[in-house]
C-alpha positions in Angstrom: 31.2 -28.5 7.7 30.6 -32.2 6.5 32.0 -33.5 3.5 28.7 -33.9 2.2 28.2 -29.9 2.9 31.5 -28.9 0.8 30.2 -31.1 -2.2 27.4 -28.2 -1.9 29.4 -25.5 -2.7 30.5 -23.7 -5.6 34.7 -23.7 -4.5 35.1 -26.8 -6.2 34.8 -24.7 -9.8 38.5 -22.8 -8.9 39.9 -26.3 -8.0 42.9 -27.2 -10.7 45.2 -26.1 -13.1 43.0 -24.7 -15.7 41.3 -22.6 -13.1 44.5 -20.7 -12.5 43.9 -17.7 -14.7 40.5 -17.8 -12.5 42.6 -17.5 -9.3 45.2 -14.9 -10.4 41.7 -12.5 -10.3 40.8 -12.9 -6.8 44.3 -13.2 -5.5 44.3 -9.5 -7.2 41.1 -9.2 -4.5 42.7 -10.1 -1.4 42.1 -14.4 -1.4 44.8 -16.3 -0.5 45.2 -20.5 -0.9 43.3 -21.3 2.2 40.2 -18.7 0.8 39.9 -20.8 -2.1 38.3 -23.4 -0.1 36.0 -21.7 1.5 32.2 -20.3 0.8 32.0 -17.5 -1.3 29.2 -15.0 -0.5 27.7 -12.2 -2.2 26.0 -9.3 -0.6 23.9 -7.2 -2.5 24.1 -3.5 -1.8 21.5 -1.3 -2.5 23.1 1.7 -1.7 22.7 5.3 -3.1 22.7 9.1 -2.5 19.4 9.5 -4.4 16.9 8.3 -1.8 16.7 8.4 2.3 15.3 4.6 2.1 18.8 3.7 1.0 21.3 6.1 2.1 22.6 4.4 5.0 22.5 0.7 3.5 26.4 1.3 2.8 26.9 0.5 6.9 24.1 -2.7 7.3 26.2 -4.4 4.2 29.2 -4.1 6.2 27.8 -5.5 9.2 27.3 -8.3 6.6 30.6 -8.7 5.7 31.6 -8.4 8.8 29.5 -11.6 10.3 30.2 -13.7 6.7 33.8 -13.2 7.5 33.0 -13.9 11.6 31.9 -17.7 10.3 34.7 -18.0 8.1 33.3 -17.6 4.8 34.6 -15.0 2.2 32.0 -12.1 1.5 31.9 -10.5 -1.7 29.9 -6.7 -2.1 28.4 -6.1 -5.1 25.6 -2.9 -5.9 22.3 -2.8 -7.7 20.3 0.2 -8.6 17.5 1.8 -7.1 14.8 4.3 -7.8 13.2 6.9 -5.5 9.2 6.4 -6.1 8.7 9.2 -4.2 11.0 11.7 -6.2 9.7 10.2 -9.4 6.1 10.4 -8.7 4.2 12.9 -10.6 7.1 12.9 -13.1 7.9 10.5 -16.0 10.4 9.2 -14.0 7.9 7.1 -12.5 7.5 4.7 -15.7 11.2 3.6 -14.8 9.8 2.3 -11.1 8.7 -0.9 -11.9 11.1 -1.9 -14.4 13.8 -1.4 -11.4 12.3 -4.2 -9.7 13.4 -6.2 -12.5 16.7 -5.1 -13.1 17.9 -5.2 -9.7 16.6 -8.6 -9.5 18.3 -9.7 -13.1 21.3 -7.7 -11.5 21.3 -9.6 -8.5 21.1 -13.2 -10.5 23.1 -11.7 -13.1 26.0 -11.3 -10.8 25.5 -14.3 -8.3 25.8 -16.5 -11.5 28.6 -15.2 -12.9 30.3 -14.9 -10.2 29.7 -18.6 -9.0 28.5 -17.5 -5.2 27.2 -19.8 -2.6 24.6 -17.6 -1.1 23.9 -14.4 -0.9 22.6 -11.5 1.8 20.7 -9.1 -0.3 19.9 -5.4 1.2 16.8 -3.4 -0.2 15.7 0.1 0.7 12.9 1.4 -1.6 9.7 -0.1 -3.2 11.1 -1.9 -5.8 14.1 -3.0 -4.0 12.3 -5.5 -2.1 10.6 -7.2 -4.6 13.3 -7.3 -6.7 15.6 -8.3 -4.6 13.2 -11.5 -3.6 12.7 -12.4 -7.4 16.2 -11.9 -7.8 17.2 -14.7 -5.1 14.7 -16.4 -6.2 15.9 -17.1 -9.7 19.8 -17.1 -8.8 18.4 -20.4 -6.3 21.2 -20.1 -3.9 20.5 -20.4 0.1 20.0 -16.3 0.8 19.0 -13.9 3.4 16.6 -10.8 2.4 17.5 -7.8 4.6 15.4 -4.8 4.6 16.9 -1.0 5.4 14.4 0.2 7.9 11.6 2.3 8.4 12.2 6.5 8.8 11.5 8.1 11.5 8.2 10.0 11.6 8.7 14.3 11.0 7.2 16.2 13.6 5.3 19.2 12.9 2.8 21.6 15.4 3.5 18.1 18.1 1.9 16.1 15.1 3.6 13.3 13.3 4.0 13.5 9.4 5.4 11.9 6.3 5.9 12.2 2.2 1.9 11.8 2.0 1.2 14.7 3.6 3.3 16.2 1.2 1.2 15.2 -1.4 -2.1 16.0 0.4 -0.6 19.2 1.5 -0.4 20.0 -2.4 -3.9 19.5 -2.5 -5.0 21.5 0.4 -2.8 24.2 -1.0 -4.8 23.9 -3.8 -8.1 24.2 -2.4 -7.0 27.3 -0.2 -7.3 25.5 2.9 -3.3 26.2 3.6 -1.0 28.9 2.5 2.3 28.1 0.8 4.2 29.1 3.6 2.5 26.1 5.5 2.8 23.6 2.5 6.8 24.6 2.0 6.9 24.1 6.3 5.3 20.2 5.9 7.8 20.0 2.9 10.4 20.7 5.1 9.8 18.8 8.1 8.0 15.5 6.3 11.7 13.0 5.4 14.3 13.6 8.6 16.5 11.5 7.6 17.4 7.7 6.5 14.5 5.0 6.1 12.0 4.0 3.9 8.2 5.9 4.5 7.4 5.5 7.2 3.4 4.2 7.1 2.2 1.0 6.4 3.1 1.7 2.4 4.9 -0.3 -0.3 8.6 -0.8 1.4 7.0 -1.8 5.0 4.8 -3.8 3.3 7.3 -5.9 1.3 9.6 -6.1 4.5 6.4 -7.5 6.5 5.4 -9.9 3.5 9.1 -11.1 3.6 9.7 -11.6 7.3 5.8 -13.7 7.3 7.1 -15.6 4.0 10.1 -16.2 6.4 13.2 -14.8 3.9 14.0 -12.4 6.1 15.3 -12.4 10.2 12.5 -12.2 12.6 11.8 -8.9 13.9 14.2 -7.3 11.0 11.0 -6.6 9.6 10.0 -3.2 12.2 13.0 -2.8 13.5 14.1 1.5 11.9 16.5 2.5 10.3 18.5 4.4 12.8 18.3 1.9 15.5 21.2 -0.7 16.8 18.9 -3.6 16.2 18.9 -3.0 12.4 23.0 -3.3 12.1 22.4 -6.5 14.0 19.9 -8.0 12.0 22.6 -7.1 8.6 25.3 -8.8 11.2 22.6 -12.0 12.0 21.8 -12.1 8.3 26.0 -12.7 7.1 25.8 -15.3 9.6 22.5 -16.5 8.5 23.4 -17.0 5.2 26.7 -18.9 6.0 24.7 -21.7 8.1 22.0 -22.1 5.5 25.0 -22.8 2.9 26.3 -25.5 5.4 22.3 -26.8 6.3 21.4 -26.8 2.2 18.6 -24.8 3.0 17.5 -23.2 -0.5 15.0 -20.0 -1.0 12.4 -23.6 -2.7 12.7 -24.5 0.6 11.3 -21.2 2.4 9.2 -19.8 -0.5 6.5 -22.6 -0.5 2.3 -21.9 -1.1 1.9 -22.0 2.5 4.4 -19.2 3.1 2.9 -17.0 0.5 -0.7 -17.6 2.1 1.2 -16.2 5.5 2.1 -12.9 3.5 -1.0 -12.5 2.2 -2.5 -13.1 5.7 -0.3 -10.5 7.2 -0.7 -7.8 4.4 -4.5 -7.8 5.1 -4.1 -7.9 8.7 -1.8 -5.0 8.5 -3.8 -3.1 5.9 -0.8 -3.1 3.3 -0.1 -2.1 0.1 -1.9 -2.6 -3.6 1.8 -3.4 -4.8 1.7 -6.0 -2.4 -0.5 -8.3 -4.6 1.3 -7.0 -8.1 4.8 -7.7 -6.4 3.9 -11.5 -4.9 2.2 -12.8 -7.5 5.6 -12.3 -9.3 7.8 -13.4 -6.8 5.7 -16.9 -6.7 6.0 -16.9 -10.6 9.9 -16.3 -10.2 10.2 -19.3 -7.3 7.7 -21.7 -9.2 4.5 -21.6 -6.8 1.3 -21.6 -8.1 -0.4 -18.2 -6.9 -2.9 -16.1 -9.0 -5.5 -13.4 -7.8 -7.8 -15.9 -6.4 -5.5 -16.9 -3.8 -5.7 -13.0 -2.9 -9.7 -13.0 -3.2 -10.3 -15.8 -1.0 -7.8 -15.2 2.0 -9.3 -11.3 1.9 -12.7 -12.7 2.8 -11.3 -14.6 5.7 -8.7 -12.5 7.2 -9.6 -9.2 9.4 -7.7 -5.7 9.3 -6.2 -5.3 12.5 -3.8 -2.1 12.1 -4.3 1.5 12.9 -1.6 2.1 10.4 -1.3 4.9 7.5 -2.2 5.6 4.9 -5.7 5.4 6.5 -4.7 5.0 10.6 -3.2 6.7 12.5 0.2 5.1 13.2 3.3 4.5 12.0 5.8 1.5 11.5 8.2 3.0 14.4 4.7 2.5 16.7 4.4 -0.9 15.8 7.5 -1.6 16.6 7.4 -0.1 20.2 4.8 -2.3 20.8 6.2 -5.5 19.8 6.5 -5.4 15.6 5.7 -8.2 13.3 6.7 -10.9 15.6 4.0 -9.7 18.0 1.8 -9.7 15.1 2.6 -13.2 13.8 2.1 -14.5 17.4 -0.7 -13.3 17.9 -2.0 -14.7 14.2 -0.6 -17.8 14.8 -2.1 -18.6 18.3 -5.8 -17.4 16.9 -4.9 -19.9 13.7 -4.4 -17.4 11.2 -0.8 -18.8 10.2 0.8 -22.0 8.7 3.3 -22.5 11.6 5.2 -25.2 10.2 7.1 -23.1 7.6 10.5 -23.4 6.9 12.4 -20.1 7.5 16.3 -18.6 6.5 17.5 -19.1 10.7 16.4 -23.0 9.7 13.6 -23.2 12.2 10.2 -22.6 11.6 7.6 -19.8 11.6 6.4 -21.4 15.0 9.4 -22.0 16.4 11.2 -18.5 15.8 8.3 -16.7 18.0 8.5 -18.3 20.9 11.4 -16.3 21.5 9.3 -13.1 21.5 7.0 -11.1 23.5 3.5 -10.5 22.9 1.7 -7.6 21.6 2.3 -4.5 24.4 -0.6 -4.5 26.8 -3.0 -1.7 26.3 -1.4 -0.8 22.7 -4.0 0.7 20.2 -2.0 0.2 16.7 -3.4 -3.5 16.4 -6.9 -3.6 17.3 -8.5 -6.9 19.0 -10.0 -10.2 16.7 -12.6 -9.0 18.3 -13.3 -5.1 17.4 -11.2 -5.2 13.9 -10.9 -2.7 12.0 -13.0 -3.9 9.1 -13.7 -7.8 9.5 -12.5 -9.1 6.4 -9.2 -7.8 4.4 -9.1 -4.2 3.0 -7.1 -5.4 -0.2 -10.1 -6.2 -2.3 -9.6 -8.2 -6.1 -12.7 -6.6 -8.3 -14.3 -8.5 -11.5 -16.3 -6.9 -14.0 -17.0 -6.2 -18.0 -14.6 -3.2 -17.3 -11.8 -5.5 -16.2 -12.0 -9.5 -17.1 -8.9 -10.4 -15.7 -9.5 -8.3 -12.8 -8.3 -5.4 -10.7 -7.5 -4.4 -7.1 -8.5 -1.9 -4.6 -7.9 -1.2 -1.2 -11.0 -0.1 0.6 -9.1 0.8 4.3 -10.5 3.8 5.7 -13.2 4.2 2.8 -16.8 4.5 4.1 -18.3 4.3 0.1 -19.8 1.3 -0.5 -21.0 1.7 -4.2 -19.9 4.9 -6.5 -21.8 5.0 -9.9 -21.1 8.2 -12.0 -20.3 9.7 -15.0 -16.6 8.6 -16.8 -14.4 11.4 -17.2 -11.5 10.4 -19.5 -8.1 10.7 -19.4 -4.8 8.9 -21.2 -2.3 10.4 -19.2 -2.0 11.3 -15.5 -0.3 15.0 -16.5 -4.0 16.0 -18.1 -5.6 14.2 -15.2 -4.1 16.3 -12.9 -4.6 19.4 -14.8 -8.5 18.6 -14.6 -8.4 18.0 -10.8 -6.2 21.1 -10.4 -8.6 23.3 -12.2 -11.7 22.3 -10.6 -12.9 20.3 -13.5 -13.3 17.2 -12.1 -16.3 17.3 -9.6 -18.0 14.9 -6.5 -19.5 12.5 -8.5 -17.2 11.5 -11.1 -15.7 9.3 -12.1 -12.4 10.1 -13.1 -10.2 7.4 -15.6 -6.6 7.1 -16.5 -5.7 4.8 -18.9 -3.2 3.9 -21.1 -0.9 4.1 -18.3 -0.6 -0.2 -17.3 2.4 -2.5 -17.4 3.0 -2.3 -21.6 1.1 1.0 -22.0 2.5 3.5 -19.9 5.2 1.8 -20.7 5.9 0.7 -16.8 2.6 1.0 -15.1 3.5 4.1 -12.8 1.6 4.7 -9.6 -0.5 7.6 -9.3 0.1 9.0 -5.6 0.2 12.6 -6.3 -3.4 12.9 -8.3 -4.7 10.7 -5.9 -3.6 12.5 -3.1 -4.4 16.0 -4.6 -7.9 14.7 -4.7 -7.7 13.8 -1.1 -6.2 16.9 0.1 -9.0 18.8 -2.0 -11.8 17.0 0.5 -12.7 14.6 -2.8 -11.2 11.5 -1.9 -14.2 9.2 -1.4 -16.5 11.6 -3.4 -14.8 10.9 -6.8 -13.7 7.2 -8.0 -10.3 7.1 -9.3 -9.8 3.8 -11.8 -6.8 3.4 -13.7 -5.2 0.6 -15.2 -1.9 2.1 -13.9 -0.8 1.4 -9.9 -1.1 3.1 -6.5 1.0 3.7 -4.3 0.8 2.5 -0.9 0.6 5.7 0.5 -2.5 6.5 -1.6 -6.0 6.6 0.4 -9.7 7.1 -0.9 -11.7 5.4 -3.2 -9.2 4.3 -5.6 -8.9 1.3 -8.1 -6.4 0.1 -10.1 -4.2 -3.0 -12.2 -7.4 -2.6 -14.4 -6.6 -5.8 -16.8 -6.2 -6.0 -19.6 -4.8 -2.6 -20.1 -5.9 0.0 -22.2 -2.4 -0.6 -24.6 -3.9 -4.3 -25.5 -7.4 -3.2 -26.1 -8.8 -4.1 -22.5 -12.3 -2.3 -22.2 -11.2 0.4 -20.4 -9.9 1.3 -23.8 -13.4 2.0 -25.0 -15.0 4.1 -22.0 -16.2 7.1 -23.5 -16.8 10.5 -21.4 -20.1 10.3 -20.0 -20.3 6.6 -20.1 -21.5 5.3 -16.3 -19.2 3.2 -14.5 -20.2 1.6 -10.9 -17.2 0.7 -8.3 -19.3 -2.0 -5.7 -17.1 -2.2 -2.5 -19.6 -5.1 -1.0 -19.8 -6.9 -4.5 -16.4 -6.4 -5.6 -17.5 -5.7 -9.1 -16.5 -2.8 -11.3 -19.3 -2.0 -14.1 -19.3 -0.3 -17.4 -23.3 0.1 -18.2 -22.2 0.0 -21.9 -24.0 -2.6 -24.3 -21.8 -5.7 -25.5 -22.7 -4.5 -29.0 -21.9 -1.1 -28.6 -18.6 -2.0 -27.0 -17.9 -4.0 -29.6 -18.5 -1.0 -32.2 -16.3 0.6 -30.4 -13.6 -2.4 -30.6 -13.7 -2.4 -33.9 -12.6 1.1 -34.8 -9.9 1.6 -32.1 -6.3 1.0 -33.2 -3.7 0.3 -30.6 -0.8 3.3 -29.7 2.6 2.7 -30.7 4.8 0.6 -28.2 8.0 2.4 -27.2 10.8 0.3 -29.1 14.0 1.6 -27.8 16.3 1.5 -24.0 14.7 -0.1 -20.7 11.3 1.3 -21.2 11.1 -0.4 -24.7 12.2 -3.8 -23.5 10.1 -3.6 -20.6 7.1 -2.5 -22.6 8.1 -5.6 -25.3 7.9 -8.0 -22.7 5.9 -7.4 -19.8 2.7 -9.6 -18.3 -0.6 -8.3 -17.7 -0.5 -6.9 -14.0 -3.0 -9.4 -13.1 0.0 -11.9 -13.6 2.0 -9.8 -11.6 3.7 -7.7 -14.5 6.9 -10.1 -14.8 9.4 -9.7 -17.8 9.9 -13.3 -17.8 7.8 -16.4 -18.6 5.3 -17.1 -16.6 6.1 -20.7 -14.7 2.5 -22.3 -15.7 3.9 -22.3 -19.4 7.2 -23.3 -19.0 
């Protein structure tokens, strides 16, 4: 390194005889005089026994170490938390699913800070991990490498691949008598075999795909599963990523600009991804200090094509895309036909361009990525709705849906639990159009997804016959003719507080509009004699419910950068 490039790092704080007490600690740790001159690097571990996405992260973060230590710079583990979205779904422990994005990324800050590190590598596993993890390096501002975990491996049942959604759908069929619960408990079985994140294109392989196109993460990294050599080589790559962007003085402003949101965007429609993926950028951007709001989402969707045959909708999974060339092929293949800001600055200090010439092209003859040319829709399945039901907006994800305009009857609901109930007993019928409210960002409090109704409905051969609007989340696992991050929420007197049972509301998939064919006057009636539930006041739920944004601001805990 330069002089110049050790005037960049944090060492300098240990030089001296006041820093001695300072010293004394991390001789305790193993540093000796000569480590005291040298780079210190965290790595974030995401590890833990209570999900397969992060199970085996334990291994990648030693990789880490192990290339931090390979370039002569001293690593440093550290662990965050993690929660299982698809244990917690269904169950109240799915309010504490967003918040986690949030604390792991305070976590990660928290401890990059206090600890005076250089750079970090930061591994993520689940949902929430991902996004968290970027908001995380993003406020802590230090050069930084995002790794992901890995995709599962698909479950095999009858010669037919399957995953944690048919799970949920299977619950529905059960439900409807079309299978027996010896077939349900045999899907159960075989669904999860073993370390990875779900394996369609759903929240976690979203993230990781948003993150490798925003260019925080190794090219390729992205695809590559869980179980495979090339991941514990791109957790090797990323220690000695990390160490050469600390020497270069490339920061995560330099790689997080407008431009490389606008790619993520680009390849979330392309690749048909996730609802969260809009909630969970928009906060990143707010965390980093770029301008990017839900008409940045609106406008690239009416320009960009879905290309991928990919669940929750397709028919493949992230282990086929990678056989036939992952995300790099994808991004080539964007970036020749224009779709991609090449120029971007990414974490190997070359740009988006520049890092894919050294990759192949999409597999000849594959069928997970369709042609420009035959897409699967022709303009972005991720679809931002207005409407007098929701003012500041709300998001569905029309892939696979053939429903162009629902209008039907409300039916009513302020918790998922009596929701469910109603679905389970045959009460909600094609038609209808079924509500759940009260569960957003402040409200429920922590705006919990609603995968399990949503695929019971599905499973029961109602999931584009009944609209599903809540100003809750979905998963990205969840399919059918679904809308949600209704805002304002229910909790701070949004109109979807005052739908009544029997009111009409109309979902228009070509419009994007969502309608409530309720009088301004009447409404306001209505306004005037609600009062507002309690907020929870006490542990992580209460502070979260306290402090969040509206979800149409991305649900962050923190101020919002435009009022800084």
């Amino acid at each position: 390194m330069s002089e110049e490039n050790d005037l960049r790092i944090n060492s300098h704080v240990f030089d001296g005889p006041l820093r001695a007490p300072n010293r004394a600690m991390l001789r305790a740790v193993g540093l000796t005089d000569e480590d005291f001159k040298k780079p210190k690097v965290g790595v974030a571990n995401t590890e833990s026994d209570v999900t397969p996405c992060n199970m085996h992260i334990g291994a990648l973060a030693n990789e880490a170490r192990a290339g931090i230590k390979e370039h002569g710079f001293i690593p440093f583990e550290f662990h965050t938390i993690t929660i299982s979205d698809g244990i917690s779904m269904g169950t109240p422990g799915m309010r504490f699913s967003l918040p986690s994005r949030d604390i792991i990324a305070d976590s990660i800050e928290t401890v990059v800070g206090g600890e005076s590190f250089d750079g970090v590598v930061a591994f993520g596993g689940c949902d929430k991990n991902i996004p968290g993890c970027l908001i995380g390096i993003a406020n802590a501002g230090v050069p930084a490498v995002f790794v992901y975990g890995g995709t599962i491996q698909p479950g095999k049942l009858d010669g037919k691949d399957i995953d944690i959604v048919s799970v949920f759908e299977g619950v529905g069929q059960y439900n409807s008598g079309i299978i027996d619960e010896a077939q349900l408990t045999r899907i159960e079985k075989h669904a999860c075999p073993g370390a990875g994140s779900c394996g369609g294109m759903y929240t976690a392989n979203t993230m990781a795909s948003a993150a490798e196109a925003m260019g925080m993460s190794l090219p390729g990294s992205s695809s590559h599963p869980a179980v495979s050599p090339e991941k514990r080589e791109d957790a090797r790559a990323a220690g000695l990523a990390v160490c050469r962007m600390i020497e270069q003085g490339v920061y995560p402003k330099d790689i997080m600009t407008k431009e490389a949101f606008e790619n993520a965007i680009v390849l979330v429609m392309v690749l048909g991804g996730s609802t969260n993926a809009i909630l969970h950028l928009l906060a990143i951007a707010n965390a980093i200090e770029v301008d990017l709001t839900l008409d940045d989402f609106a406008r690239i969707q009416k320009e960009v094509p879905h290309l991928a045959d990919m669940k929750p909708s397709g028919r493949y999974v992230m282990q086929d895309l990678f056989k036939i060339g992952g995300v790099p092929a994808v991004m080539r293949y964007l970036l020749k036909e224009g779709y991609l800001h090449g120029d971007c600055l990414t974490v190997t200090g070359k740009s988006i361009a520049e890092n894919l010439v050294d990759f192949p092209d999409l597999t000849p003859g594959q069928t997970v990525i369709m042609p420009l040319e035959h897409p699967k829709r022709e303009d972005g399945p991720l679809v931002v709705l207005s409407g007098n039901l929701c003012p500041e907006g709300a998001v569905s994800k029309l892939s696979g849906v053939s429903v162009k305009k629902h209008t039907g009857p409300a039916r009513v609901f302020n918790d998922e639990d009596s929701a469910t109930a109603a679905v389970m007993n045959d009460e909600i019928l094609a038609g209808d159009t079924l509500i759940i409210r009260y569960v957003g960002p402040k409200g429920g409090p922590g705006m919990p997804e609603m995968l399990s109704i949503s695929s019971i409905l599905v499973g029961k051969g109602l999931g584009e016959s009944v609209a599903l609007m809540t100003d809750g989340r979905f998963s990205g696992g969840t399919h059918g003719l679904v809308v949600g991050h209704i805002a304002p929420e229910a909790q701070v007197g949004g109109p979807i507080a005052f739908v009544e049972e029997g009111d009409i509301v109309t979902i228009d998939a070509v419009e994007h509009t969502l309608t409530l064919h309720v009088a301004d006057d009447v409404l306001r009636e209505r306004r005037q004699n609600w009062v507002a539930p309690p907020l929870m006041k006490k542990g992580v739920l209460g502070k979260y419910a306290h402090n969040v944004s509206s979800a149409s601001r991305g649900a962050v805990t923190d101020f919002r950068h435009e009022d800084w």
